[in-house]
Each structure stands twice: as structure tokens, then as C-alpha cells.
N, C-alpha and C positions, 0 to 999 in steps of 0.2 A: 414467424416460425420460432420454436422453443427447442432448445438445444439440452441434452442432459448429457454430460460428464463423468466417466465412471472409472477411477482409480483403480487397480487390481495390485493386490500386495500385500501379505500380511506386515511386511517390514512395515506398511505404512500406518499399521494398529497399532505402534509401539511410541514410545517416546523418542526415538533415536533417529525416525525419520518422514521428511514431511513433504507433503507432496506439492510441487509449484508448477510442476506443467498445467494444472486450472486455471490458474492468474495467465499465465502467456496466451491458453486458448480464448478464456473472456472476452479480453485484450482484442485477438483478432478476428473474434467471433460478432463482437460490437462495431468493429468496422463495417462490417455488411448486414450492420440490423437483423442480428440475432444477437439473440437473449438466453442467458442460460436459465433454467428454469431449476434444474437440482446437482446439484454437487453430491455423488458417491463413493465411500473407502466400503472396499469388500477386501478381505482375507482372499487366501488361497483356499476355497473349499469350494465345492463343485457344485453342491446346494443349493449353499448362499448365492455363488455369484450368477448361477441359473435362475435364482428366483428374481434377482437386481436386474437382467439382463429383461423378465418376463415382462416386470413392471415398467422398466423404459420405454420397452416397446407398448404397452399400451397407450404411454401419458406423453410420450415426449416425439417432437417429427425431427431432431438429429441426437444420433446417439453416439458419443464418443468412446470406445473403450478406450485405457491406457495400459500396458503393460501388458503380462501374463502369456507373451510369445516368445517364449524362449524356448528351449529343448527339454528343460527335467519334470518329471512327471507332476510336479506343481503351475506347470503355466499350463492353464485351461482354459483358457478366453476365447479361443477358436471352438472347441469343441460344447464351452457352455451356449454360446451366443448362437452355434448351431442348433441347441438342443432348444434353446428358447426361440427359437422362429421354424422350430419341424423342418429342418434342411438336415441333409448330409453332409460330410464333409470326405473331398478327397485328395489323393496326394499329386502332386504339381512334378509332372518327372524333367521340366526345365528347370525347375528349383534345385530341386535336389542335385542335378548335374551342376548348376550355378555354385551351390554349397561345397561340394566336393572340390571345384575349382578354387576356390574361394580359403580353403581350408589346406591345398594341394601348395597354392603360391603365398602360404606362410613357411611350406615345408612343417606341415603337423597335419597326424593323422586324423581324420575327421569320425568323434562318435556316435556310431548307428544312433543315439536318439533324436542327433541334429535330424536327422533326417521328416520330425514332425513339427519342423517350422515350415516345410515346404505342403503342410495342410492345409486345401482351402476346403473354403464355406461354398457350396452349393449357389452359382450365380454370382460370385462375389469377382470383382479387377483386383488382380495381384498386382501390386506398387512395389517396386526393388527399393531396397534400402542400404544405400551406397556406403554408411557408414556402420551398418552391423549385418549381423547376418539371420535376423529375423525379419523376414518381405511385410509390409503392411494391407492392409485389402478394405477394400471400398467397395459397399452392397446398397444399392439401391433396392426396397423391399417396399412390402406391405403389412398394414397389418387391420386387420377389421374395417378395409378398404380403403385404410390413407395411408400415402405413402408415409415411406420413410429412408433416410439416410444413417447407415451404417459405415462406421468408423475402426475399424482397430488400427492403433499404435504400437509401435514399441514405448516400454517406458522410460529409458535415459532418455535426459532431454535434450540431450546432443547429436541426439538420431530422432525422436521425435517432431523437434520446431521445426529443420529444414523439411524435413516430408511431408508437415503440415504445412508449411508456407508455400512449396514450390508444387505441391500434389494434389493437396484436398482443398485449399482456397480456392483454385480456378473451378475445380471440381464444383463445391459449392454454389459458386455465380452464374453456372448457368444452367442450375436447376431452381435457382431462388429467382424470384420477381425483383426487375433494377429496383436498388436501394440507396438512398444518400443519408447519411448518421454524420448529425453533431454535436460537440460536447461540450458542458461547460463546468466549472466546476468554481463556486463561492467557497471562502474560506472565513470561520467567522470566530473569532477571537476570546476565551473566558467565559462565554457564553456556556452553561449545562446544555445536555444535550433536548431536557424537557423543557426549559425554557424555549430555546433556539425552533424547536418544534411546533413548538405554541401558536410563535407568531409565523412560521415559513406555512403551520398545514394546509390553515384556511386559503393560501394562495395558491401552493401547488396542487391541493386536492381538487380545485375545479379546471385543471389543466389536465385530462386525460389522453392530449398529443404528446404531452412528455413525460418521462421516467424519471423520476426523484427520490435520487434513494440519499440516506441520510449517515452520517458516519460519525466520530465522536472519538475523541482520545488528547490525555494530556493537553487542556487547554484549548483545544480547537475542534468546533463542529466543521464538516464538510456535507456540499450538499450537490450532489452530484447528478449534472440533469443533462440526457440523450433523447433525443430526440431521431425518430426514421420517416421519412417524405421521400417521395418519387425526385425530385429533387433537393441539389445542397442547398440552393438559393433557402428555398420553402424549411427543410432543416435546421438551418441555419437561423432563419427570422424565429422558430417554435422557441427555440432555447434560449436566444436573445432577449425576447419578449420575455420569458419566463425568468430570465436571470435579473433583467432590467427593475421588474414587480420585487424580487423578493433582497436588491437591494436597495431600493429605495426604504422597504419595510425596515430592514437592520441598520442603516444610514452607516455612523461610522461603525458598528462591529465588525465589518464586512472589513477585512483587509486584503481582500486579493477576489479578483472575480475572473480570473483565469486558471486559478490554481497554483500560484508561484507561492513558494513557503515564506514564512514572517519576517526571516531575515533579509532574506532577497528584496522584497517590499520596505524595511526600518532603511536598508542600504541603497534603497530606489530615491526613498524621499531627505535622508543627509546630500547624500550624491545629486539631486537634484536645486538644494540649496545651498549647497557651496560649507556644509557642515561637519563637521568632523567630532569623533567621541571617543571617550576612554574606558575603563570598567573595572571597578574594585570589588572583586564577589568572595563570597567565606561560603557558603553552603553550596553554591551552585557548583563550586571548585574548578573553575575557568568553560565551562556550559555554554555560558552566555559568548564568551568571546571567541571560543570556539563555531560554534553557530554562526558567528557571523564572521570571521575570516573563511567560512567555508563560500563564499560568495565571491565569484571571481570580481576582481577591480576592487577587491577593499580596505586593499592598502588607500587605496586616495581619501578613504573618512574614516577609517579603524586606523588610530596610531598606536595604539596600545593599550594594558592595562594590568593588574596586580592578581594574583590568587592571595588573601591576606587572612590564611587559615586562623593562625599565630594573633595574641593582641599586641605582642612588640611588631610585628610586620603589619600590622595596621597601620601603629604608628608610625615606623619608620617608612613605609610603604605610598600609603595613602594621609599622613600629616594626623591622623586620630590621635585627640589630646589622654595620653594614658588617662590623667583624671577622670575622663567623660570615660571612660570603660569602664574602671572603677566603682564609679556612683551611678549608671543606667545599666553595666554590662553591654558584652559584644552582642548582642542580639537584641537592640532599643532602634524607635526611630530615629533618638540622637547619633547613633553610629552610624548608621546606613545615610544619615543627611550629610556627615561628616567623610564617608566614604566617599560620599559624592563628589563633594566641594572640593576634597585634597586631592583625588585623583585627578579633576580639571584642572587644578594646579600646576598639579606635577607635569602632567602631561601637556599641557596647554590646548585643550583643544575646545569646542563650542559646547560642548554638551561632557558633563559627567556621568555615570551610573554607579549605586551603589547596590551591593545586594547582601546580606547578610540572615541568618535565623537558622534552623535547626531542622536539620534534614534525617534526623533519625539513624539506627533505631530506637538509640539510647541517648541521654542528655538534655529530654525534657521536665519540667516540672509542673506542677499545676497552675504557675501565673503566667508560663513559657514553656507550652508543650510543643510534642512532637510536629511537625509542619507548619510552626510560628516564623512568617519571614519578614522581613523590612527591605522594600525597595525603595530607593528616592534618586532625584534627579535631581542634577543643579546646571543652571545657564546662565547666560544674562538676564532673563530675566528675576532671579531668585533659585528657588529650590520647590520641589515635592514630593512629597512622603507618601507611600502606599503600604500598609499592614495588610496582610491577609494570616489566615489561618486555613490552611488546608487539611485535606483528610488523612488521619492518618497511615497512608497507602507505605509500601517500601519506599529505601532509600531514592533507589533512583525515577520511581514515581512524581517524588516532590523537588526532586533535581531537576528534571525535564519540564515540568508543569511551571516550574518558580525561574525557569530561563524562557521561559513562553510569556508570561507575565510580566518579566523584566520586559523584554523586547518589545510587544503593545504599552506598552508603559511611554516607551519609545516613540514610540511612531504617534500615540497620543499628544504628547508633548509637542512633536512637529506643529501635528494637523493646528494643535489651536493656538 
């Protein structure tokens, strides 16, 4: 079954506010193998949200409203969602006595337009809602002879998630056929997102038992596969199987096939060799180390490292011979190797990092533009140097993308 999601709120056509009760409901809508099928923002207009209301119901078998129950003559979600399914709507005189009390044992007097949250939909369960005082209501309906499930919420989400968890989820399961969903989720490193596609389609496109949707941002594809079977056992083996295929295809790109972020994984495999690193970074401006002190336990392989904006704090910092600044400049691969080597130094530890280049907006040139960086690494075994040239996106685009890079750089260096 396909579930469709309906926002109500002009505030949320604005730039000032965004709507995340979607993400929470997805979330627990994919637990019991439903799928959302459309995500809707409607304004406050009566029109509009009756002709959104029309369409759901034609296309979609659960319809969630959000918001648009409250008392002022702009919450109309009761009365549009009636008008879109030819029902009446009337008033709830437990409600109303509830409200009155409700509004009694603040000691504030309650205003007659509270009075049209206690409006129900024709056929519809009134659900109390312990933490506001707009009730929610659950319609099981029809429409052109399939059923359907009708939803209204309040819209904070602090009254919304417990109503939906503790109301409409049981609700839910025992109008849906038993379902078991499992999920997996590949994390695939530097890869474009049309590359990474390339090679994943031809494998998940002839798996029509699993969902693979595909994601993409700063340095890292995800490729996000669910799976629904009468049992978890049977769910479990679709996604396995499917996850198994497409990392064998990407071999090392693949840094995570459960979903754990990059750092978590650089700090799996120090932590599992008894390794420890340091980090001298100028453009990333402590990114990189940030990132990975974000990782509980890692103090035990993060001992430290530099931000060495400055070229005297290079040198004095990270041991960078002012001459080599000099004659290559701060943004060469002679510095960033040197970055490397002094910070192991300094610091003493197995592994160095270096990261240095030009994160914008200004202080590129045409031999060293904008998103020119130099990472290198140094160990016992020696040292190595990575140039990229990235696009020239905002500041903090090539900040995030050039600490995603250092790190696989990392974890690179382990595996071989």
C-alpha cells in the first residue's frame, strides 16, 4: 500500500519554515511496509487544499493530513477533507465540554472559536490529544471502491509523533496484511552520483523485490535498499542478497554497508590495528578532526592535530621548511607532504595527515583556482600525495567534500 503525506500551512511556502513531521512519518511508515508515494505543502486556502485533498484520494490508499486544526478561521483541513469525500461535518459536544475543561483548569477563558476543533468528519474516531487541544480523527473510507485510510494530525510535532505512535500505528496493523521490512544501506565514497549509478543499475534494476533509491551529496553516494516479505527471515535474505551483488561490484568504494558514516569506519579500522593519527589541515579549518573526534572512543587513535591557517604556524606547527612555502607556496603538494610528515612528528603517532588548498570564494588564480587542494599522507611506509580540483561550489561545499576525501584517503591507506 502507498501512503501520501499532506502538509497544511502557508508558513510552510515561506523560507522561514520547514516541514519535518514527513521524515518521522516515512520513518515509521517503512517499518510496516508502507511506502510513501507523494509528499504535499498546501497554503491555507480552501481551494487549494480541497482540490489536494480530491487528488489523494483518488491515487493514494493512506492519506495523512498534517496540521490545519486549530481554531482560527484559517485551519480548514476538517472541513476541506470533508468537502473532498461528500461527507458532513459535525460538532462533538464531548469535545467541546473537554475544551471548556481543558481551558477552565488553566483558569483562562475559553474562545467561542475553540469551539470548531471539536468538528468531526462524518464516520470519522475522534483520538484526544493529551498534549494540545486540537483531538485528531481517523476515517476509514472509500473511494471509487477501495478503501482508504484517513489521517488528520495536529501539526507541532510534539503533539503529532506521540499520537501517531501510540494511535495511528496500531491503527494501521491491523488493517494492513502482516509485513516484515528490512533495510540496508551501502555508503560509497568520491564516487559521482552518475558513475556510481552506472554500475549499481544494471544490478538493482533486475531486483524488483527490493526498493533502491539512490542519494548523493558532498563526496558520498548512498544507496538505500528495503525490502517487505511476509517474513523478516525472507526480508532480510532480499536485501542481503541485493546488498552482497552491488558490493562486490564497487569492491573497495564501498565504505560502510550498514550505513555507519566515514569517520566511524577510518576510526573502525586505526582502532582495529592498533594505529593512531594526527592532522595538519589549512582549508578544511579543523573539519577533518572534528569529524573524527565526533566518534566516541577516539581518543584511543586521534591524539591530536594543528589548524595551520598561518605559513609561520605551518612552520612552527607542523615543522614546514618556510623556504618550501616560499618556492612551491602554501597550497603545493610539497606542503601538504610536509604537513604530513611534521605533524607525525610532532605528534608521534602511526599515520600523519596533511590537507591544505583553497576553499574560496576568493584567493584563487588561474594556475591555483578556486577548489585546488593537496592531501598527503605519511607512515612508515613513506608518504602520498592526492591533488584534486573540485567544483567551484560555496565555501563550505569544498570544506565538507575536501574532509570526505581526506578521510577515504585514510581508510585507503589502511586497507592496502
Amino acid at each position: 500500500m502507498h501512503a501520501e503525506v499532506i502538509a497544511i500551512g502557508s508558513e510552510l511556502l515561506t523560507p522561514f519554515k520547514q516541514d519535518t513531521n514527513s521524515l518521522f512519518l516515512a520513518e515509521r511508515l517503512n517499518l510496516i511496509g508502507i511506502h510513501i508515494a507523494f509528499k504535499v505543502l498546501v497554503g491555507d486556502d480552501r481551494s487549494h487544499l480541497t482540490q489536494v485533498a480530491r487528488a489523494a484520494f483518488e491515487r493514494s490508499d493512506i492519506i495523512i493530513f498534517m496540521g490545519g486544526l486549530g481554531p482560527t478561521e484559517d485551519d480548514l483541513t476538517r472541513e476541506c477533507v470533508a468537502d473532498a469525500l461528500g461527507l458532513e461535518i459535525h460538532p462533538h459536544p464531548e469535545i467541546i465540554a473537554e475544551l471548556y475543561k481543558w481551558f477552565a483548569a488553566r483558569r483562562a477563558p475559553m474562545p467561542k472559536n475553540n469551539e470548531r476543533q471539536a468538528d468531526v468528519i462524518e464516520g470519522a474516531e475522534v483520538i484526544r490529544n493529551p498534549l494540545g487541544t486540537a483531538p485528531a480523527q481517523w476515517l476509514a473510507t472509500e473511494c471509487n471502491g477501495l478503501p482508504r485510510y484517513v489521517m488528520l494530525l495536529p501539526g507541532p510535532p510534539r503533539e503529532l509523533k506521540p499520537l501517531f505512535e501510540t494511535e495511528f500505528m496500531p491503527r494501521l496493523r491491523r488493517v494492513l496484511p502482516p509485513a516484515a521490512v528490512a533495510r540496508r544501506v551501502l555508503k560509497i565514497a568520491m564516487l559521482g552520483e552518475s558513475v556510481a549509478d552506472s554500475i549499481a543499475a544494471p544490478i538493482y534494476s533486475q531486483r524488483t523485490d527490493v526498493q533502491t533509491t539512490i542519494l548523493a551529496s558532498g563526496g558520498e553516494v548512498q544507496l538505500h535498499l528495503l525490502a517487505t516479505a511476509a517474513t523478516q527471515e525472507e526480508a532480510q535474505h532480499r536485501v542481503d542478497s541485493l546488498a552482497d551483488d552491488l558490493d562486490d561490484a564497487f569492491g573497495v568504494n564501498v565504505f560502510s554497508t550498514e550505513g555507519e558514516p566515514l569517520e566511524q569506519i577510518v576510526g573502525y579500522h586505526l582502532g582495529m590495528r592498533g594505529l593512531t593519527i594526527s592532522v595538519a589541515e589549512s582549508c578544511t579549518g579543523g573539519l577533518v578532526s572534528e569529524r573524527l573526534t565526533n566518534v566516541a572512543g577516539s581518543s584511543q587513535w586521534f591524539l591530536g592535530g594543528a589548524v595551520t591557517y598561518s605559513n609561520d604556524l605551518k612552520t612552527k606547527m607542523a615543522m614546514v621548511p618556510a623556504k618550501m612555502i616560499a618556492q612551491h607556496g602554501a597550497v603545493s603538494e610539497q606542503v601538504a607532504q610536509a604537513l604530513a610528515a611534521g605533524i607525525r612528528q610532532a605528534c608521534g603517532t602511526s599515520i600523519g595527515l596533511g590537507v591544505t588548498g583553497i576553499a574560496g570564494p576568493g584567493g584563487g588564480t588561474e594556475d591555483k583556482p578556486v577548489g585546488l587542494v593537496y592531501f598527503a599522507i605519511a607512515d612508515e611506509r613513506g608518504s602520498e600525495v592526492l591533488e584534486r580540483r573540485f567544483p567551484q561550489h560555496d565555501r563550505e561545499w569544498i570544506r565538507r567534500i575536501a574532509s570526505q576525501q581526506a578521510l577515504d584517503l585514510v581508510r585507503r591507506r589502511i586497507l592496502s
